[in-house]
N, C-alpha and C positions, 0 to 999 in steps of 0.2 A: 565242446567243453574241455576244460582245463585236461580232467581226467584221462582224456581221450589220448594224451600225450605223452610220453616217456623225455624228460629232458635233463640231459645230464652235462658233466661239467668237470674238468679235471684241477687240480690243485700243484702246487709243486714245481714246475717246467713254466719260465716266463717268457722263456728265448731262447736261444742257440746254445748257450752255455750258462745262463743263468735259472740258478735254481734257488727255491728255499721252500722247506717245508714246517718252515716253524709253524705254532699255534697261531701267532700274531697276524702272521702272513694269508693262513690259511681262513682262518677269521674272515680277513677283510677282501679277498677272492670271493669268498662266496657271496659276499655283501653285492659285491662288486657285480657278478655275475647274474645274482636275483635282480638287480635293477637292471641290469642292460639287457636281460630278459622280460624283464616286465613280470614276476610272477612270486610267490613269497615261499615256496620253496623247490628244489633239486629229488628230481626221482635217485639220480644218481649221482657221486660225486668219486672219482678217482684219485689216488696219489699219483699221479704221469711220472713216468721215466723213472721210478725209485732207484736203478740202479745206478743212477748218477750222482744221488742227493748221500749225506750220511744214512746210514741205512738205521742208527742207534737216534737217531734225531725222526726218522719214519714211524719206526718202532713206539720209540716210548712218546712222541710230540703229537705226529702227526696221523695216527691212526686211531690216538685216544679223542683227538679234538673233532675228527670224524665222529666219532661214535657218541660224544656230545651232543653235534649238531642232529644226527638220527634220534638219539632220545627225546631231545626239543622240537621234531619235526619238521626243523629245517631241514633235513636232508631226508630221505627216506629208505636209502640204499646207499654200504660205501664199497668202495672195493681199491685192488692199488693196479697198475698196469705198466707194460714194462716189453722187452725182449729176452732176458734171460732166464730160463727155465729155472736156474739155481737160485737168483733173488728171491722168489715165489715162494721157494720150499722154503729158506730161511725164514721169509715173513709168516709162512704158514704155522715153520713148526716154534716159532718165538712169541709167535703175539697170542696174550691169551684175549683177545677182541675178536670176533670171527667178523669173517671178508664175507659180504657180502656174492662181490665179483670180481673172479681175477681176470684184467682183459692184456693176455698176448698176440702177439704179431707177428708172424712169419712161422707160428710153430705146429701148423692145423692146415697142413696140404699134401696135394699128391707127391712131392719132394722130400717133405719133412711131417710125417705125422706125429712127431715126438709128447706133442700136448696131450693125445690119447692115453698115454702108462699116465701122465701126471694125476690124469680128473679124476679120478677113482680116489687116488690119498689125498689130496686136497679137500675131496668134498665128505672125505668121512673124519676130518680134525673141525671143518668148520661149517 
């Protein structure tokens, strides 16, 4: 069954260097994505790469249109994802919309446990 499934989906990053995280865009991503998935909604949906995109166009466009789509059921989880620990804390401590999920990359290993100080303040603002 459907349920059985976790299927999630990221927004924002379309290419190597192209990006947009407007509402419009992000809108029609998902549309996009629920059909080429075959399924009418997203366990979870991602802002990708925020720290390439404007960060005031994340903030006030693209985190609210998330939160939209979770109210209506199209999504059911958002969150934004990324490599720089600093983006995260800015999104954390500016958006008053709580994240869901924040998913970083390269910061959660025997080289670099840096992510460990973060999840404690992130998870007690959101």
């Amino acid at each position: 069954p459907r349920s059985d499934f976790v299927i999630s989906s990221k927004v924002g990053r379309y290419g190597q260097t192209e990006f947009d995280f407007s509402s419009k865009r992000i809108l029609s991503s998902i549309d996009e994505s629920c059909k080429r998935l075959n399924v009418d909604y997203l366990v979870i949906v991602f802002c990708h790469d925020i720290e390439f995109g404007d960060i005031n166009v994340v903030l006030n466009e693209s985190i609210p249109t998330l939160q939209k789509l979770k109210e209506s059921g199209k999504v059911r989880a958002i969150g934004v994802s990324g490599y720089s620990l600093s983006i995260f804390d800015l999104v954390s401590n500016s958006s008053s919309i709580p994240l869901d999920v924040i998913l970083s990359y390269c910061h959660l290993n025997l080289q670099d446990p840096s992510l460990l100080d973060k999840i404690p303040e992130w998870t007690s603002r959101n």
